[in-house]
N, CA, C and O atoms as a Tripos MOL2 file, in Angstrom:
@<TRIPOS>MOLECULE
protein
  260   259    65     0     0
PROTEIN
NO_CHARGES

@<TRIPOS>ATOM
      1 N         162.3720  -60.1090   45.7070 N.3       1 UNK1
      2 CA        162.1030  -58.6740   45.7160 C.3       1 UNK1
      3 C         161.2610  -58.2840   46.9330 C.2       1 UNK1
      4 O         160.4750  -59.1180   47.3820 O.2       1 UNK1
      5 N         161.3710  -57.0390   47.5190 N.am      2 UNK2
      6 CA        160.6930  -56.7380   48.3830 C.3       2 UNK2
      7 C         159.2150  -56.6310   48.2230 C.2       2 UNK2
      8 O         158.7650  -57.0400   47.1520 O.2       2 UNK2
      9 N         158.6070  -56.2800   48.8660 N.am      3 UNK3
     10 CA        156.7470  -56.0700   48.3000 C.3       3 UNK3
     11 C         156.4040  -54.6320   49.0370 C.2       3 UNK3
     12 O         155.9940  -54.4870   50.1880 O.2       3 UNK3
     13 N         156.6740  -53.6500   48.0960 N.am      4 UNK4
     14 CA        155.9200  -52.1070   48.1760 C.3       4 UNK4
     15 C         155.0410  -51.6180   48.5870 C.2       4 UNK4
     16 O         154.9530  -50.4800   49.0490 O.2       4 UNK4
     17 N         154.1130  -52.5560   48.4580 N.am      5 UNK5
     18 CA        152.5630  -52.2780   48.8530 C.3       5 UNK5
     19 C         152.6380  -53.0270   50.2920 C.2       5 UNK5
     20 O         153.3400  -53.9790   50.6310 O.2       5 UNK5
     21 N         151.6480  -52.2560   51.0470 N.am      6 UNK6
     22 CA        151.3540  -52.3680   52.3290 C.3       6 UNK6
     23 C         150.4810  -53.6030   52.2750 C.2       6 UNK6
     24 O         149.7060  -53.4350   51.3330 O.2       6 UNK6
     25 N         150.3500  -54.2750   52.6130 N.am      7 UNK7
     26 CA        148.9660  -55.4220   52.7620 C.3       7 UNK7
     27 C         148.1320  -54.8160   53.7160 C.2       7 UNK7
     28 O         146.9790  -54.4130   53.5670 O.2       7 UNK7
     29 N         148.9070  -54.7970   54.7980 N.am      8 UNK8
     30 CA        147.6350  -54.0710   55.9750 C.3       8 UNK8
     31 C         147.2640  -52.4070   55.8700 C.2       8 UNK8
     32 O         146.9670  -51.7040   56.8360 O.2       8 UNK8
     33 N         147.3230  -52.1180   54.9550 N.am      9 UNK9
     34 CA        146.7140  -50.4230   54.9670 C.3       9 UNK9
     35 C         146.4990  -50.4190   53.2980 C.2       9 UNK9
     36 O         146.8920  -51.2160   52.4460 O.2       9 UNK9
     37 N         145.7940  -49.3170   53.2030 N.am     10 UNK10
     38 CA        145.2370  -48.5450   51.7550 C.3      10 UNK10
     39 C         144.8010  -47.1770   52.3430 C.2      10 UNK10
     40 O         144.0280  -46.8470   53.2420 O.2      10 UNK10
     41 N         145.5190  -46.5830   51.5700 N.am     11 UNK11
     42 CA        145.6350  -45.1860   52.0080 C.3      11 UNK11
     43 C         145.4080  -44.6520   50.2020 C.2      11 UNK11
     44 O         145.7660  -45.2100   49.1650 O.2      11 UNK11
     45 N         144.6150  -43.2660   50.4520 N.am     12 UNK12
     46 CA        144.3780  -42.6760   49.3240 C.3      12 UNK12
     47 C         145.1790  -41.6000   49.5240 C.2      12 UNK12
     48 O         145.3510  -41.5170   50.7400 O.2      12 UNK12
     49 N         145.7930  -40.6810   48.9250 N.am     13 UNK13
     50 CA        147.1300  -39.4830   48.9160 C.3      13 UNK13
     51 C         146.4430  -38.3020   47.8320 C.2      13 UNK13
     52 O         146.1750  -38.5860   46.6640 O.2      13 UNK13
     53 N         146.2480  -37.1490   48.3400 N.am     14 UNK14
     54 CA        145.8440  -36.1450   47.6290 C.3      14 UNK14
     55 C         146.7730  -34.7630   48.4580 C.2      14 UNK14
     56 O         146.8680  -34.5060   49.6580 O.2      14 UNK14
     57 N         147.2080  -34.2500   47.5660 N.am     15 UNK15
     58 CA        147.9810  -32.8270   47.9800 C.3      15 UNK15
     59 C         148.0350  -32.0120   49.7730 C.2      15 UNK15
     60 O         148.8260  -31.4130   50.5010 O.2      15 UNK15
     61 N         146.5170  -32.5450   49.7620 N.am     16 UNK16
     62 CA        145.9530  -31.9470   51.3700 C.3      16 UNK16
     63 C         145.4460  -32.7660   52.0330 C.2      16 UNK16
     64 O         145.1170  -32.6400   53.2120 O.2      16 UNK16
     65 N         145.2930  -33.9460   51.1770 N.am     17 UNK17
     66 CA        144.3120  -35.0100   52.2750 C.3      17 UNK17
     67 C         144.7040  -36.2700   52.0620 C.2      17 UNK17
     68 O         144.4970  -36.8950   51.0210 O.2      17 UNK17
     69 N         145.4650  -36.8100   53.3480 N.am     18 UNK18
     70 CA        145.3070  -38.4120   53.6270 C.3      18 UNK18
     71 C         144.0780  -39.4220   53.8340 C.2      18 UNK18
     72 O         143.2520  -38.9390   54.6080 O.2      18 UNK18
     73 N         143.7210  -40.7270   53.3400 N.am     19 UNK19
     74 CA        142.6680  -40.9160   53.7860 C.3      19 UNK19
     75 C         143.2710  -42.4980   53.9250 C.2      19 UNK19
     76 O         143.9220  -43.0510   53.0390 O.2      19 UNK19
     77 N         142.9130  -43.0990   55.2240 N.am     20 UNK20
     78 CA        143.3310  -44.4880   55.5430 C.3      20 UNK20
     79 C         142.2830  -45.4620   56.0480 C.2      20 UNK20
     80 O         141.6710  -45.2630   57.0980 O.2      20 UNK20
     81 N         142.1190  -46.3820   55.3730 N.am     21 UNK21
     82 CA        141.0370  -47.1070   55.3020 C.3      21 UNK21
     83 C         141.4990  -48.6570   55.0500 C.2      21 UNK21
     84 O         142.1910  -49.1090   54.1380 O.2      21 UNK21
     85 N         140.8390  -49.3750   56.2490 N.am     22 UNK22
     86 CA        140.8890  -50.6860   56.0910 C.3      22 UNK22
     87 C         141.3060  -51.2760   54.8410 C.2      22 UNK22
     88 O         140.5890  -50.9620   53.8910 O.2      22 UNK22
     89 N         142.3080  -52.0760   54.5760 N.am     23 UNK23
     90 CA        142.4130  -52.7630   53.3340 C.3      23 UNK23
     91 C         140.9830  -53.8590   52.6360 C.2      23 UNK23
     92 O         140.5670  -53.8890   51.4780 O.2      23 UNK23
     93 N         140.5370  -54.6110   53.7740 N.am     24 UNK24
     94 CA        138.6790  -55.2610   53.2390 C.3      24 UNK24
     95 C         138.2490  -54.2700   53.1830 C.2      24 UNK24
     96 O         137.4030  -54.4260   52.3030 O.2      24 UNK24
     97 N         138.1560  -52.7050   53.6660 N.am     25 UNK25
     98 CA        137.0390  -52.2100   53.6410 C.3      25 UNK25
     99 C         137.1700  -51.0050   52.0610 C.2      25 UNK25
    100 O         136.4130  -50.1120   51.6800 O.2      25 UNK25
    101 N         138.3540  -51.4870   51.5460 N.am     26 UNK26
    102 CA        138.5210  -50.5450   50.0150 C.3      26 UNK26
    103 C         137.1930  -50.4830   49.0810 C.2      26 UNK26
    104 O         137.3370  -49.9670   47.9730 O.2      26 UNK26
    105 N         135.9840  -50.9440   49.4260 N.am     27 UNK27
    106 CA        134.9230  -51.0170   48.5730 C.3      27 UNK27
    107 C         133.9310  -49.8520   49.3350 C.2      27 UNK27
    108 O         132.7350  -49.6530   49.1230 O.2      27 UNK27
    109 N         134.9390  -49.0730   50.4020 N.am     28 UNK28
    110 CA        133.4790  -47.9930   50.8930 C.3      28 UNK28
    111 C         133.9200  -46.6310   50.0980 C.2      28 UNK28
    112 O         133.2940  -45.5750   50.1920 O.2      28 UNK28
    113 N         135.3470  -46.8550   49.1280 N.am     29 UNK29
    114 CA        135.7590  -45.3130   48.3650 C.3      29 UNK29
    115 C         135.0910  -45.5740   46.7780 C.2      29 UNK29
    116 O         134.6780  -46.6250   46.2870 O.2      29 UNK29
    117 N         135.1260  -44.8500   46.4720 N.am     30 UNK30
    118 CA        134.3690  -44.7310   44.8360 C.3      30 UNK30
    119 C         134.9300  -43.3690   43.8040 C.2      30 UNK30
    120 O         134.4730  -42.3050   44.2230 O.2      30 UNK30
    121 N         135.4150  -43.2830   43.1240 N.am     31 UNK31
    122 CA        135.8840  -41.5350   42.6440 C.3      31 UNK31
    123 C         134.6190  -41.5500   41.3070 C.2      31 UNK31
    124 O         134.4750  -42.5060   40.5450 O.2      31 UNK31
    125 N         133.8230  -40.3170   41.2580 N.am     32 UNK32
    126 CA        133.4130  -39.7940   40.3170 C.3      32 UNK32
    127 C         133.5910  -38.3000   39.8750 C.2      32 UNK32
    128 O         134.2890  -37.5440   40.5500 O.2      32 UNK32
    129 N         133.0770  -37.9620   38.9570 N.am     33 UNK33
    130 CA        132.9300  -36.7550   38.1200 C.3      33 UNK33
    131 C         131.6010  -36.5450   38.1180 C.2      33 UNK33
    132 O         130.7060  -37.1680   37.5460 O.2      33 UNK33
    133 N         131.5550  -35.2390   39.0900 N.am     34 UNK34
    134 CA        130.0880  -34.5190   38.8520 C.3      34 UNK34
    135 C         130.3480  -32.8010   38.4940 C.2      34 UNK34
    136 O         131.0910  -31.9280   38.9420 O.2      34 UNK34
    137 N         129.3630  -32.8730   37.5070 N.am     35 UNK35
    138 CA        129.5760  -31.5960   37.1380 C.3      35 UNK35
    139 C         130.6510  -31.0820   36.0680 C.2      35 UNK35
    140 O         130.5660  -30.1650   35.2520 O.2      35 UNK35
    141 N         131.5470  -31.8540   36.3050 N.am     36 UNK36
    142 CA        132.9820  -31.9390   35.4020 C.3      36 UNK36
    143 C         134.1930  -31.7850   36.6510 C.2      36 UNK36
    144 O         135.4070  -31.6460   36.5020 O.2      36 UNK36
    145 N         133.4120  -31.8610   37.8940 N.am     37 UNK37
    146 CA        134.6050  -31.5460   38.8480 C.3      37 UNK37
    147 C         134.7000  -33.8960   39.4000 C.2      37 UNK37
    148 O         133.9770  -34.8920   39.4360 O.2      37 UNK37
    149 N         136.3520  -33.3810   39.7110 N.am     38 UNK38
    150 CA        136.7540  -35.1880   40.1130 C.3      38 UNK38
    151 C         136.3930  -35.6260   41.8030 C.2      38 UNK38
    152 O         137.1500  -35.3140   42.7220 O.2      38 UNK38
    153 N         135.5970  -36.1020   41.9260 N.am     39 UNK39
    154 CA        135.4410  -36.5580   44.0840 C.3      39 UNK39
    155 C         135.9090  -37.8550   43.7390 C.2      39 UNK39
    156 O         136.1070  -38.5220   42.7230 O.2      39 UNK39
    157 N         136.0690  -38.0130   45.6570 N.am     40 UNK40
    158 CA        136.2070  -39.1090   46.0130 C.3      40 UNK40
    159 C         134.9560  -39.0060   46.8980 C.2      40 UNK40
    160 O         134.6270  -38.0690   47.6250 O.2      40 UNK40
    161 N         134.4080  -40.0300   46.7040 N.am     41 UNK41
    162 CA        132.7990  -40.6260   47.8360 C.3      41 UNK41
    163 C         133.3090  -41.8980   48.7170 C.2      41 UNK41
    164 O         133.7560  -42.9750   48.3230 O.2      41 UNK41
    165 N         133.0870  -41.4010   50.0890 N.am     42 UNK42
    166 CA        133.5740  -42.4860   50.9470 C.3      42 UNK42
    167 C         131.9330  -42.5040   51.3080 C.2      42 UNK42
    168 O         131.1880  -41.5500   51.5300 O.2      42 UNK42
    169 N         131.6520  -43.9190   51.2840 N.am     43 UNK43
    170 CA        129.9030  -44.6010   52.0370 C.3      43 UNK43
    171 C         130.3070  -44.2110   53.5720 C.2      43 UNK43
    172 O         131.2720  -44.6490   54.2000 O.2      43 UNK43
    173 N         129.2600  -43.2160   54.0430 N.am     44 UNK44
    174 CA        129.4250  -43.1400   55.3950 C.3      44 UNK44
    175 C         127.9070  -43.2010   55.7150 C.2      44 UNK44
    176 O         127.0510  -42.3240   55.6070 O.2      44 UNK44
    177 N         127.7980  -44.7900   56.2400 N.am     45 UNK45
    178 CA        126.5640  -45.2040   56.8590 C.3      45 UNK45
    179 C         126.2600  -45.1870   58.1440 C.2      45 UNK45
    180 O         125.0660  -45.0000   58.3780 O.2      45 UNK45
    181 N         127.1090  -45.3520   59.2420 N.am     46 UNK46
    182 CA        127.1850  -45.1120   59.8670 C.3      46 UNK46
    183 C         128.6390  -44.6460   60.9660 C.2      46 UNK46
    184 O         129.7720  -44.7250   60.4930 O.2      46 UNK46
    185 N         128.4570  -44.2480   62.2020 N.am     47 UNK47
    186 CA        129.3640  -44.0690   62.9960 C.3      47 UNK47
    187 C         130.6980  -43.2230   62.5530 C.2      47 UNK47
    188 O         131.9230  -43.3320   62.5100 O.2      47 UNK47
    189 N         129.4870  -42.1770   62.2080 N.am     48 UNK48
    190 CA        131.4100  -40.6700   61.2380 C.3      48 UNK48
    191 C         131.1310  -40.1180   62.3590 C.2      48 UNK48
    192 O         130.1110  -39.7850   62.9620 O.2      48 UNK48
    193 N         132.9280  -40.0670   62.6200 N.am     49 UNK49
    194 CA        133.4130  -39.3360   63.4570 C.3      49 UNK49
    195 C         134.3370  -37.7430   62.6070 C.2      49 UNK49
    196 O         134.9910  -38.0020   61.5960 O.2      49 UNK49
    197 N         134.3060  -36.4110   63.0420 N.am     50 UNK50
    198 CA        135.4870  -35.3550   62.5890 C.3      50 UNK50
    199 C         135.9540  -34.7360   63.6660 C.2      50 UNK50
    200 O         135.2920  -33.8660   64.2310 O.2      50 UNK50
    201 N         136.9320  -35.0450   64.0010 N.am     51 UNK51
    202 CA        137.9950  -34.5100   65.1740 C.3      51 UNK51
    203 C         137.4340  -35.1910   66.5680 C.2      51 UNK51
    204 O         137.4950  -34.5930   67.6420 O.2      51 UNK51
    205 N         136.9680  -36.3020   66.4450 N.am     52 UNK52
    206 CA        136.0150  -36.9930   67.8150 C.3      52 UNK52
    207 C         134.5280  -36.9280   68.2330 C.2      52 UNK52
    208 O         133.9140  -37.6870   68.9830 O.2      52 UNK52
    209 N         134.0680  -35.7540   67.5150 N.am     53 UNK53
    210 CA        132.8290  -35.8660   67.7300 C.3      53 UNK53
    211 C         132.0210  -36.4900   66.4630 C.2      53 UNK53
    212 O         132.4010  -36.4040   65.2950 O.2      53 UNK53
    213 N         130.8800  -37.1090   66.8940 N.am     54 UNK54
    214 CA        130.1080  -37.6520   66.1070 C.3      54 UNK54
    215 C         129.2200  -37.1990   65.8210 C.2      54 UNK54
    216 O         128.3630  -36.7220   66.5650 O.2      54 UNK54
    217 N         129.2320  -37.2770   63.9220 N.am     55 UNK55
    218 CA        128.4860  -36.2290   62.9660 C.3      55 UNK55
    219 C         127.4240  -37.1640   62.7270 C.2      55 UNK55
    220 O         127.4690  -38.3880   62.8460 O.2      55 UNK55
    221 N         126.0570  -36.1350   62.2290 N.am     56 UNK56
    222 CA        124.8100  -37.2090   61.7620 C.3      56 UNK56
    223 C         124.3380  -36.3670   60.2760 C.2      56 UNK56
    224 O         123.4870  -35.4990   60.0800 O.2      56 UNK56
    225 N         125.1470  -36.9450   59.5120 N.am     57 UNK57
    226 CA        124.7260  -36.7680   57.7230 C.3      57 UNK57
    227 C         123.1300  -36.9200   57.1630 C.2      57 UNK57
    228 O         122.5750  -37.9880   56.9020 O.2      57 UNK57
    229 N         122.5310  -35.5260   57.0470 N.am     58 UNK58
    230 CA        120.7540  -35.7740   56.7680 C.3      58 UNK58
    231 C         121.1560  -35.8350   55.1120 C.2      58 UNK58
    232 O         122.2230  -35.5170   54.5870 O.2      58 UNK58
    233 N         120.1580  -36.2570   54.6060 N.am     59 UNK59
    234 CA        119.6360  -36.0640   53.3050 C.3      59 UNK59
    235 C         118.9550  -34.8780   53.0780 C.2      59 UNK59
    236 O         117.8260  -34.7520   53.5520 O.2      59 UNK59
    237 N         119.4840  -33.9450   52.3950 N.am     60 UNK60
    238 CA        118.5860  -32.7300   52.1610 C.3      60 UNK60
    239 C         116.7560  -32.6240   51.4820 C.2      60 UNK60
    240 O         115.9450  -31.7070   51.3500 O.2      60 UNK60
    241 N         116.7590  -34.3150   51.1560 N.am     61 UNK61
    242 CA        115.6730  -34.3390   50.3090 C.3      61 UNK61
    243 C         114.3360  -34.5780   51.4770 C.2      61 UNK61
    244 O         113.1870  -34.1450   51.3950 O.2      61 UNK61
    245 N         114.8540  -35.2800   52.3750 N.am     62 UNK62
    246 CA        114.3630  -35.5660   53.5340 C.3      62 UNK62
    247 C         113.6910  -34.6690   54.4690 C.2      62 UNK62
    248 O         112.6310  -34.7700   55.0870 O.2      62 UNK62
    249 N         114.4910  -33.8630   54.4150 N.am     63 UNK63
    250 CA        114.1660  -32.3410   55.2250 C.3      63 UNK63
    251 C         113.0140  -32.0470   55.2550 C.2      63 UNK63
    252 O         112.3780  -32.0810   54.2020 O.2      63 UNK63
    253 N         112.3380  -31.6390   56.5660 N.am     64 UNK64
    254 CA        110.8530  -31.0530   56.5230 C.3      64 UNK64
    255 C         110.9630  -29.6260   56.2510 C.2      64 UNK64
    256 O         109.8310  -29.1420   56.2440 O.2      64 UNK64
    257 N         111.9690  -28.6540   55.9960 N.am     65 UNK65
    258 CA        112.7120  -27.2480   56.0380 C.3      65 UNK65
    259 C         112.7540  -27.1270   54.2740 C.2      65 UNK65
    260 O         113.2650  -26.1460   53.7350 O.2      65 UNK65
@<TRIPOS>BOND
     1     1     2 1
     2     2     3 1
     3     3     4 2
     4     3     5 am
     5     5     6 1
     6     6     7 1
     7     7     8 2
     8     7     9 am
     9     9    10 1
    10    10    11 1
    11    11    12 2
    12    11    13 am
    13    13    14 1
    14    14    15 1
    15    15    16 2
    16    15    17 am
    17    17    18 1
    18    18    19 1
    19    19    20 2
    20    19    21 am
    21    21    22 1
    22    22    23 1
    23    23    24 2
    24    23    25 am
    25    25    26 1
    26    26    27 1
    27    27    28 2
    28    27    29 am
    29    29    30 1
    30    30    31 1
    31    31    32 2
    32    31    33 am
    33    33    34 1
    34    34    35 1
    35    35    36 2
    36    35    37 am
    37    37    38 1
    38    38    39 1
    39    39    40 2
    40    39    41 am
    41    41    42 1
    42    42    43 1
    43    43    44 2
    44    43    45 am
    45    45    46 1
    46    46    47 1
    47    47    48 2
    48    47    49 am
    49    49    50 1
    50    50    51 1
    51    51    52 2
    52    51    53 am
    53    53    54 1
    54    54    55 1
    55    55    56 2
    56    55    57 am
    57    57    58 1
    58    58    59 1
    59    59    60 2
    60    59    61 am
    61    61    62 1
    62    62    63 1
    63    63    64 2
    64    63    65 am
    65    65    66 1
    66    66    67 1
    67    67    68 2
    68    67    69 am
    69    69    70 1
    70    70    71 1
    71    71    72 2
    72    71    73 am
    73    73    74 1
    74    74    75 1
    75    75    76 2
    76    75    77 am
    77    77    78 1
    78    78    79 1
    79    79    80 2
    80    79    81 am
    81    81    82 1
    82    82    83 1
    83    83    84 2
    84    83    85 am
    85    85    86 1
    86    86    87 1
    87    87    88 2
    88    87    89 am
    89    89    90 1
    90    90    91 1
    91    91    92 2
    92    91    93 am
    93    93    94 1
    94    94    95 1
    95    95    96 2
    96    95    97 am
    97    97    98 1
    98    98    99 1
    99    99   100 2
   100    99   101 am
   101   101   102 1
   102   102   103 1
   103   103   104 2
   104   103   105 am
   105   105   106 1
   106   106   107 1
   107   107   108 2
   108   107   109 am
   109   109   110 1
   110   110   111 1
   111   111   112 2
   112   111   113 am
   113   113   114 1
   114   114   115 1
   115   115   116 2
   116   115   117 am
   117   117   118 1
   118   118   119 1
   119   119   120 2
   120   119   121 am
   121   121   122 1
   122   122   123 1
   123   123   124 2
   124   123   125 am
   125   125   126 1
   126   126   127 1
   127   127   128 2
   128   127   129 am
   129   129   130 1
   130   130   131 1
   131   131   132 2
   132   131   133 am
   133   133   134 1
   134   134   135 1
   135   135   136 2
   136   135   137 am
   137   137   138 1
   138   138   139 1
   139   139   140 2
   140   139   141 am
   141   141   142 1
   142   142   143 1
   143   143   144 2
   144   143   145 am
   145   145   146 1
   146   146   147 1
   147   147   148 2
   148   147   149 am
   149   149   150 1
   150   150   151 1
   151   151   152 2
   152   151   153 am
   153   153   154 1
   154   154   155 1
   155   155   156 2
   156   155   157 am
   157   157   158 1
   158   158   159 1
   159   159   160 2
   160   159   161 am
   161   161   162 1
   162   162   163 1
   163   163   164 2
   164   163   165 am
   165   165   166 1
   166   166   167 1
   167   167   168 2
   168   167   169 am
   169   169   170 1
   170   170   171 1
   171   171   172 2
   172   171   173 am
   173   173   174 1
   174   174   175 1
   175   175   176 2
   176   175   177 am
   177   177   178 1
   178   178   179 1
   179   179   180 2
   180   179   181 am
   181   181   182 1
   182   182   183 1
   183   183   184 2
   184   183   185 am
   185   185   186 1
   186   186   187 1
   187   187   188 2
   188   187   189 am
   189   189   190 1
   190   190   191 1
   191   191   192 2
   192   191   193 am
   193   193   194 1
   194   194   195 1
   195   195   196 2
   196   195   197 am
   197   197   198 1
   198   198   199 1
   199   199   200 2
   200   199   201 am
   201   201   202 1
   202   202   203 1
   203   203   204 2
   204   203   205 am
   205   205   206 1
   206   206   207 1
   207   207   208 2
   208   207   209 am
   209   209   210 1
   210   210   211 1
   211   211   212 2
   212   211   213 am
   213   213   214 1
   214   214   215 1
   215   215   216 2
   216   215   217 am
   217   217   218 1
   218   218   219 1
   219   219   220 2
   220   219   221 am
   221   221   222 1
   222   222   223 1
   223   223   224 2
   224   223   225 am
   225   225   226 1
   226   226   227 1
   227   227   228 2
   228   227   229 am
   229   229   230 1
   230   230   231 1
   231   231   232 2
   232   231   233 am
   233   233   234 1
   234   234   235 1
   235   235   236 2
   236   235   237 am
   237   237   238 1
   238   238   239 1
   239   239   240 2
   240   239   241 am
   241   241   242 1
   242   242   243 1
   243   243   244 2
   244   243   245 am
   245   245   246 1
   246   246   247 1
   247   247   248 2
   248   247   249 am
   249   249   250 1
   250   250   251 1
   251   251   252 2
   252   251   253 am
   253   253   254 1
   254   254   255 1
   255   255   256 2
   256   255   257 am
   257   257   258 1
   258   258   259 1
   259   259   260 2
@<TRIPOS>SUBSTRUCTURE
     1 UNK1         2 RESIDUE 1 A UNK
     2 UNK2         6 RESIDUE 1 A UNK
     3 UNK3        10 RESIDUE 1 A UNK
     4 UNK4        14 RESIDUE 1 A UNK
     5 UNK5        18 RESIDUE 1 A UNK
     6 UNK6        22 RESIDUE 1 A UNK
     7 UNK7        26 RESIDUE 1 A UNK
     8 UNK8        30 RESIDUE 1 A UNK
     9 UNK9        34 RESIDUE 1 A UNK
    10 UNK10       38 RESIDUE 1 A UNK
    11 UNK11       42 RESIDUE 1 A UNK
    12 UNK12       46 RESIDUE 1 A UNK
    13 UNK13       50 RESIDUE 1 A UNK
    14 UNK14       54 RESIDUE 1 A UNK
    15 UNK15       58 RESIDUE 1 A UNK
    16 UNK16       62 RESIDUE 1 A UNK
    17 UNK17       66 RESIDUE 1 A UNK
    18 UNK18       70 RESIDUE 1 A UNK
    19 UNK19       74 RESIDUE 1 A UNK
    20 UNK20       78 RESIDUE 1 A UNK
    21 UNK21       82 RESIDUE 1 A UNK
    22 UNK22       86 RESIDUE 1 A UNK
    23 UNK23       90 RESIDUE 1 A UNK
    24 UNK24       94 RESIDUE 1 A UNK
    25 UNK25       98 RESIDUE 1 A UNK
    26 UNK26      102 RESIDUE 1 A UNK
    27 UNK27      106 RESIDUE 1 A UNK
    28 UNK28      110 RESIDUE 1 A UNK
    29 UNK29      114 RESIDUE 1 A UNK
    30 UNK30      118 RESIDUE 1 A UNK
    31 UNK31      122 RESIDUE 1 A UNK
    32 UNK32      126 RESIDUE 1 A UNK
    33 UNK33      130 RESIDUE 1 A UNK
    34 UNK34      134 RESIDUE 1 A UNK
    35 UNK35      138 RESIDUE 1 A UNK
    36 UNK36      142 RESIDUE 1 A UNK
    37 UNK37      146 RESIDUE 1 A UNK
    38 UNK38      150 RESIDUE 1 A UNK
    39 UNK39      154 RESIDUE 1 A UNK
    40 UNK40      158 RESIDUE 1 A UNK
    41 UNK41      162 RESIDUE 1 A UNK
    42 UNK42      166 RESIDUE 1 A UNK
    43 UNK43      170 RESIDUE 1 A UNK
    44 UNK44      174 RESIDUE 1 A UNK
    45 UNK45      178 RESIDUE 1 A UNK
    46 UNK46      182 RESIDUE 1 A UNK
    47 UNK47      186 RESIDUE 1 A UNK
    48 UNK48      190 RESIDUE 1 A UNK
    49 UNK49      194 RESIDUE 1 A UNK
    50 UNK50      198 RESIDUE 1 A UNK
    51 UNK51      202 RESIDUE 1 A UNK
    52 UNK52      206 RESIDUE 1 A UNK
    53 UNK53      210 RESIDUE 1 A UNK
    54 UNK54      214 RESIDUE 1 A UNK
    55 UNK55      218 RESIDUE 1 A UNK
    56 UNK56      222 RESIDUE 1 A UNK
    57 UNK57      226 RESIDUE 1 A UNK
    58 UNK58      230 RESIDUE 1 A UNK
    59 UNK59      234 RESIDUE 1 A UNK
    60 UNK60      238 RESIDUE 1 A UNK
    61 UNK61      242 RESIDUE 1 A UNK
    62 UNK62      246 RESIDUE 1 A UNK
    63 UNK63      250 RESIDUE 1 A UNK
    64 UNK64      254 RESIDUE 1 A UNK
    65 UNK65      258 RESIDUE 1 A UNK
């Protein structure tokens, strides 16, 4: 039989959003329920990029503001 699944990719599929992520690195997605609404949480520790430029994610708790 053939084999369906990709070995080299893991891709998550939502209506509007592709998300492609290393197959070792499938332990940086997580889905919860907050609030009663469903996410997906990708760990972004370092080096996020959106459309090429590079974003720097604060903690709001952190804030001197």
């Amino acid at each position: 039989p053939v084999n369906i699944v990709e070995p080299k990719q893991f891709s998550v599929k939502l209506p509007d959003v592709v998300i492609k992520i290393a197959p070792e690195r499938a332990d940086l997605i997580e889905t919860r329920v907050i609030d009663g609404r469903k996410y997906l949480l990708i760990l972004a520790e370092e080096g996020v990029e959106v459309n090429g430029v590079t974003i720097a994610i604060t903690d709001p708790e952190e804030s001197p503001f």
